[in-house]
MARBA-3410 file (N, C-alpha, C, O; in Angstrom, 1 decimal):
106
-2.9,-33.8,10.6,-4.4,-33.8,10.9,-5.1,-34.3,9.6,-4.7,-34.2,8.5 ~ -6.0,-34.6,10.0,-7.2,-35.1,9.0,-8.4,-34.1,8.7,-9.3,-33.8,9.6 ~ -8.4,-33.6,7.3,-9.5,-33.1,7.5,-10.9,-33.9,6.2,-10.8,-35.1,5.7 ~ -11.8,-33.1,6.0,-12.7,-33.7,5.1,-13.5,-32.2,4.1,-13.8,-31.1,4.6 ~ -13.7,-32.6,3.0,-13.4,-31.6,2.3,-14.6,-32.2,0.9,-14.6,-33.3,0.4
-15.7,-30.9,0.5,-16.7,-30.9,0.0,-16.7,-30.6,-1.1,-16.8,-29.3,-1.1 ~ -16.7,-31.1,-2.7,-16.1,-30.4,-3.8,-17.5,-30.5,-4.7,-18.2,-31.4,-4.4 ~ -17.7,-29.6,-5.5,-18.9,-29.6,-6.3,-18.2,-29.1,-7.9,-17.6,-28.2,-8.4 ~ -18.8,-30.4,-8.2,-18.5,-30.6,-9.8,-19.6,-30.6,-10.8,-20.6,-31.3,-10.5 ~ -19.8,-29.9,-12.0,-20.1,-30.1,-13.0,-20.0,-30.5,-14.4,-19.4,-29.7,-15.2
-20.6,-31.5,-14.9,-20.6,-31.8,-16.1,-21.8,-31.4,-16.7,-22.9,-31.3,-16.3 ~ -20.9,-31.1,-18.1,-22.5,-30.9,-19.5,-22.0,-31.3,-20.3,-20.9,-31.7,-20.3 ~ -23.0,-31.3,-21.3,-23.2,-31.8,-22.3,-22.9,-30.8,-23.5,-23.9,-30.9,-24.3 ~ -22.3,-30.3,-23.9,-22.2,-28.8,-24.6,-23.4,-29.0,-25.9,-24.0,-28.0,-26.3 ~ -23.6,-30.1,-26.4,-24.4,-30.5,-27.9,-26.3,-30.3,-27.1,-27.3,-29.6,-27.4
-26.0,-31.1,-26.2,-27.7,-31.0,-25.3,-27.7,-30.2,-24.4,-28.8,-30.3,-24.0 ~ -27.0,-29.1,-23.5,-26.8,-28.1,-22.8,-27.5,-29.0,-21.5,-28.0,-28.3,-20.6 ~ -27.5,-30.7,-21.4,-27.4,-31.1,-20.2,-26.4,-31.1,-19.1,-25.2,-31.1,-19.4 ~ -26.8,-31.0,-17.9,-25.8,-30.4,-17.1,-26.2,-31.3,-15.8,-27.3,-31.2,-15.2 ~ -25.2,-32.1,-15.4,-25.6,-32.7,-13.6,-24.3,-32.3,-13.2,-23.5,-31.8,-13.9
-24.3,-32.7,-11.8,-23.4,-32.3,-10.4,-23.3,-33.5,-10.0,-24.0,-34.5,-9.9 ~ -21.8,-33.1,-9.6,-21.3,-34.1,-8.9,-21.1,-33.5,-7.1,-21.1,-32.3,-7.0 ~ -21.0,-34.0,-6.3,-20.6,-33.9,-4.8,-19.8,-34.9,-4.2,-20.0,-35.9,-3.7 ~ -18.6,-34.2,-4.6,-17.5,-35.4,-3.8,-16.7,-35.0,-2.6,-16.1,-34.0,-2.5 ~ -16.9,-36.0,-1.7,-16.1,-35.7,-0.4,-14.6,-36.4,-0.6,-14.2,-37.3,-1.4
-14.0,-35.5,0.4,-12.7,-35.7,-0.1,-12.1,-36.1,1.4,-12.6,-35.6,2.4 ~ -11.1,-37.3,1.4,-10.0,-37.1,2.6,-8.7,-36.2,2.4,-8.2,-35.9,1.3 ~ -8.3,-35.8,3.6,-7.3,-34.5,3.3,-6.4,-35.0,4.3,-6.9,-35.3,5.4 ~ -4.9,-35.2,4.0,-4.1,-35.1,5.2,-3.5,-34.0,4.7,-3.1,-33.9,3.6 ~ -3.5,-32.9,5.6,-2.8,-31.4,6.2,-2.3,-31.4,7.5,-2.4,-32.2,8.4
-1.6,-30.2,7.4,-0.9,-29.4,8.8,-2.4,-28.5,9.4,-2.8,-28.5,10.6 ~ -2.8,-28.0,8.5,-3.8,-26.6,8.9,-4.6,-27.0,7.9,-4.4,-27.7,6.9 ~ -6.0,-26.1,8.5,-6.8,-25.8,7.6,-7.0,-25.3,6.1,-7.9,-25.7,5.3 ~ -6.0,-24.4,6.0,-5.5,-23.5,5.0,-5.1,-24.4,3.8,-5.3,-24.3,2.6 ~ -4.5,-25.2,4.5,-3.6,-26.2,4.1,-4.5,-27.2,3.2,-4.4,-27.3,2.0
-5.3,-27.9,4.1,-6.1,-28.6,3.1,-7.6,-27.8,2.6,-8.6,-28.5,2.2 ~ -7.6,-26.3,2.6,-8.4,-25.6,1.9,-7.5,-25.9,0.3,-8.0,-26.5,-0.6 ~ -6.2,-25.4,0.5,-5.6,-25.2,-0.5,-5.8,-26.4,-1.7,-6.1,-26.3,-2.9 ~ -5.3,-27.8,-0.8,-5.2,-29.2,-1.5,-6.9,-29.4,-2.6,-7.1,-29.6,-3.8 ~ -7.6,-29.3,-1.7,-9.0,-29.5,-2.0,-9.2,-28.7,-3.4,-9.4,-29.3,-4.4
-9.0,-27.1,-3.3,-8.8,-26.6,-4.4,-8.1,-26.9,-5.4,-8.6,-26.6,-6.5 ~ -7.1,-27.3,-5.4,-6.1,-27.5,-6.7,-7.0,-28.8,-6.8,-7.3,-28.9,-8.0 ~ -7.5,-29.9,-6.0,-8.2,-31.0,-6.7,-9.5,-30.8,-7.4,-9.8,-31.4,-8.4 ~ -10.0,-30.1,-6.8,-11.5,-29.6,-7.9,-11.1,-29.1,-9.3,-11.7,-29.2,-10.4 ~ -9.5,-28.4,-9.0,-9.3,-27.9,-10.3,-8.6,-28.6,-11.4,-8.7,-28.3,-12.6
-7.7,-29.7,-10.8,-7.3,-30.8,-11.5,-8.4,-31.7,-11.8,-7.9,-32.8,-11.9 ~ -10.4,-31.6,-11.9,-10.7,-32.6,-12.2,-11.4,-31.9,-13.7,-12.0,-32.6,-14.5 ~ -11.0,-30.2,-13.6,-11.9,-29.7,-15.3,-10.9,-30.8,-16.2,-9.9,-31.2,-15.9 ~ -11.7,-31.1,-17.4,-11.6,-31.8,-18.1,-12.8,-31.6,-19.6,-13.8,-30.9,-19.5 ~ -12.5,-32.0,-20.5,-13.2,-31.9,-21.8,-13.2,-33.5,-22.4,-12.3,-34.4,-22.3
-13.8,-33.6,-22.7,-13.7,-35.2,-23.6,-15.1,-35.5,-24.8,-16.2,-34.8,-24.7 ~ -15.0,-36.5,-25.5,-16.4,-37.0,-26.1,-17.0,-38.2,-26.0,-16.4,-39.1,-26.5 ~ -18.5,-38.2,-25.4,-18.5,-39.3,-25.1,-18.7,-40.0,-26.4,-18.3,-39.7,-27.5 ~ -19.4,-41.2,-25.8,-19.7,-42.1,-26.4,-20.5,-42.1,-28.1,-20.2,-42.8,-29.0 ~ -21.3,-41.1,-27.9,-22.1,-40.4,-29.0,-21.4,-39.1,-30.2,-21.8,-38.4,-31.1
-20.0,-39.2,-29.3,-19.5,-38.5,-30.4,-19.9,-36.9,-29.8,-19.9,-36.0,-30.7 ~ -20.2,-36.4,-28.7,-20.2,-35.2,-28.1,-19.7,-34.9,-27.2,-19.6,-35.7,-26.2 ~ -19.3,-33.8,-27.2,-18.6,-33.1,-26.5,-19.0,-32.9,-25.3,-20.1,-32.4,-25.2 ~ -18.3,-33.2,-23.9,-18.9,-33.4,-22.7,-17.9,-32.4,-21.7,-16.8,-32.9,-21.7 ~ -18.0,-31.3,-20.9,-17.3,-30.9,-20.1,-17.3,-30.9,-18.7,-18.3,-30.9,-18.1
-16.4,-30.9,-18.2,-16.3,-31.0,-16.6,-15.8,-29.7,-16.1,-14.7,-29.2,-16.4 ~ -16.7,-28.9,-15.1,-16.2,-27.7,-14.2,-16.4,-27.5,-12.8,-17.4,-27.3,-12.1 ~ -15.2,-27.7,-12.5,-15.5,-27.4,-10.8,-16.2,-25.8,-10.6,-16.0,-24.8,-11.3 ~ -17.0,-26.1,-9.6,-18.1,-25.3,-9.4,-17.7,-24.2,-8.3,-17.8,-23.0,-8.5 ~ -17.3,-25.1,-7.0,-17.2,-24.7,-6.1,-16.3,-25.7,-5.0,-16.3,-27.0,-5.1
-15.6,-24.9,-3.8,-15.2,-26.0,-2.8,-16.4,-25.5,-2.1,-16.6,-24.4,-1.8 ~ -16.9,-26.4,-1.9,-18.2,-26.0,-0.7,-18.0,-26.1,1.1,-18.5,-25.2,1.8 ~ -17.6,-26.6,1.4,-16.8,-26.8,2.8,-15.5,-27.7,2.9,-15.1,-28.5,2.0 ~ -14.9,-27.5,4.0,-13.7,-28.7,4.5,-13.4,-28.1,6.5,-13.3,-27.1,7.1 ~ -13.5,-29.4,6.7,-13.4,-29.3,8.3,-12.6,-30.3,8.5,-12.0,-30.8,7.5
-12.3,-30.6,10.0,-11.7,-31.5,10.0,-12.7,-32.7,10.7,-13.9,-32.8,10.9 ~ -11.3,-33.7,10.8,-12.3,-34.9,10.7,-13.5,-34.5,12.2,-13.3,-33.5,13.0 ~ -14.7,-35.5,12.4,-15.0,-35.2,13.6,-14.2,-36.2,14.6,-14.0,-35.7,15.7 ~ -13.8,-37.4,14.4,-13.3,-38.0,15.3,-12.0,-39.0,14.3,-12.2,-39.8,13.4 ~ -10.9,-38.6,14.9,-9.9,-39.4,13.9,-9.3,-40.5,14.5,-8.3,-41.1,14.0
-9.9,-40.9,16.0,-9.3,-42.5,16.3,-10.9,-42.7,16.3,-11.9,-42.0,16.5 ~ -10.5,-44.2,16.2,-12.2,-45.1,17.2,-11.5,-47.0,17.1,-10.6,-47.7,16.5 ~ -12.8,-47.2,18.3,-12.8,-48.4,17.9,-13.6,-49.2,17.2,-13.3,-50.3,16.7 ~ -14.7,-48.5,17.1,-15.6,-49.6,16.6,-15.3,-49.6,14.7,-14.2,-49.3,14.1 ~ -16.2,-49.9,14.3,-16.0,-50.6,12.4,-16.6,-49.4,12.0,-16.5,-49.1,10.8
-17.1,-48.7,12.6,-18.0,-47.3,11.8,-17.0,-45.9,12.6,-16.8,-45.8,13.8 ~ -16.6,-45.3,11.7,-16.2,-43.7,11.9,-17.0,-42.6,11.2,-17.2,-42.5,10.0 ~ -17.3,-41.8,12.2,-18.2,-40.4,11.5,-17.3,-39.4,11.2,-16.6,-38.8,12.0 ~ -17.4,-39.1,9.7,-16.1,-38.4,9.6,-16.8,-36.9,9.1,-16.0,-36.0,9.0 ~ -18.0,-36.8,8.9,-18.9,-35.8,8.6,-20.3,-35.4,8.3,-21.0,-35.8,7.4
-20.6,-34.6,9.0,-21.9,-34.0,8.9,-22.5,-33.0,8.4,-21.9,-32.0,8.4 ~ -23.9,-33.1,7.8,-24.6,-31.7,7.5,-25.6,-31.7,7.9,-26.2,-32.8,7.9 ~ -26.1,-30.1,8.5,-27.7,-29.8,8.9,-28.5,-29.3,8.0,-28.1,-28.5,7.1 ~ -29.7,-29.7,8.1,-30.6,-28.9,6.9,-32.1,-29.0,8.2,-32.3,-29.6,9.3 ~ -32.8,-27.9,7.5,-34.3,-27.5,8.1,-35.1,-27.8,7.2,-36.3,-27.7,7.5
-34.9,-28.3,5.7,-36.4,-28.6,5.4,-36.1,-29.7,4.4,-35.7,-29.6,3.3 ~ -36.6,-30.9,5.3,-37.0,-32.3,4.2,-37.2,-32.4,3.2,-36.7,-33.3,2.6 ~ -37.6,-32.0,2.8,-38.7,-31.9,1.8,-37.7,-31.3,0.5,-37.5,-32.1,-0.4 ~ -37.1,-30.2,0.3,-36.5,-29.8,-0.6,-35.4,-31.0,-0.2,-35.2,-31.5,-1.3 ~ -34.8,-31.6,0.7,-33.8,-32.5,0.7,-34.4,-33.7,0.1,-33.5,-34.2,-0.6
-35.5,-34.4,0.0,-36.0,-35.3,-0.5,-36.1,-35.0,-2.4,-35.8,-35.8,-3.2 ~ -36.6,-33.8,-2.8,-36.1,-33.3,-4.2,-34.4,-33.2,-4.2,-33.8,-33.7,-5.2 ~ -33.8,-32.7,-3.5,-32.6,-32.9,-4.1,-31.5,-34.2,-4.1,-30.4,-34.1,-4.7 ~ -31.9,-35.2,-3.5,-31.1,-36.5,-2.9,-31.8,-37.6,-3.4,-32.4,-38.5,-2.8 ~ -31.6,-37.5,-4.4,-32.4,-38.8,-5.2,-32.3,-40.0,-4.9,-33.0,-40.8,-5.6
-31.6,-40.5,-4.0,-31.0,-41.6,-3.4,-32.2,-41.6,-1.7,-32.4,-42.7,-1.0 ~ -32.7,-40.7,-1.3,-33.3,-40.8,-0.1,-34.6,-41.4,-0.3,-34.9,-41.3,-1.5 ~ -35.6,-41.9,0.3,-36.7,-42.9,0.2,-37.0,-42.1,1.6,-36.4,-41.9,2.7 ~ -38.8,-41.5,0.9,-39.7,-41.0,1.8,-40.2,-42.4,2.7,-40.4,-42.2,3.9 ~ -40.3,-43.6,2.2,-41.4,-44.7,2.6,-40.2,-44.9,3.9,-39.1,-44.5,3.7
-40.5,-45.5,4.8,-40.2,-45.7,5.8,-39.8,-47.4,6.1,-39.5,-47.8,7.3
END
């Protein structure tokens, strides 16, 4: 089975105590759920890391959280587009502050 799987990453900055998030979806082939709960975790955890950038500081990477994993919603099709995942939210608005990539203009 196929599932799909929600990982939340953070990086900082240890020198500037800047800190963003990452949100990465994951594909999972599993038997069970369990299964690719498990995989997903060891991958969030295989992504901590330490390094320096470019500037000569020290930059860290910590998995935060697995935030969800389901399975796929539909794992044949025919057409060129598959929906392999969804989320609900009730208020725009805080989604429009957190999704910097969304455009209020129409």
């Amino acid at each position: 089975m196929k599932y799909i799987a929600l990982v939340l990453l953070e990086t900082e900055n240890l020198v500037s105590k800047e800190k963003t998030y990452d949100e990465t979806l994951l594909s999972i082939k599993a038997s069970s759920l369990e299964e690719a709960r498990e995989l997903a975790l060891k991958y969030g955890q295989s992504c901590q890391t330490s390094y320096k950038n470019g500037l000569g500081e020290e930059v860290s990477i910590h998995f935060k959280q697995l935030i969800d994993v389901n399975q796929y919603l539909r794992e044949e099709y025919e057409d060129a587009v598959l929906e392999l995942y969804s989320r609900h939210f009730e208020d725009l608005e805080s989604y429009s502050h957190f999704e910097k990539l969304y455009s209020k203009s129409k």
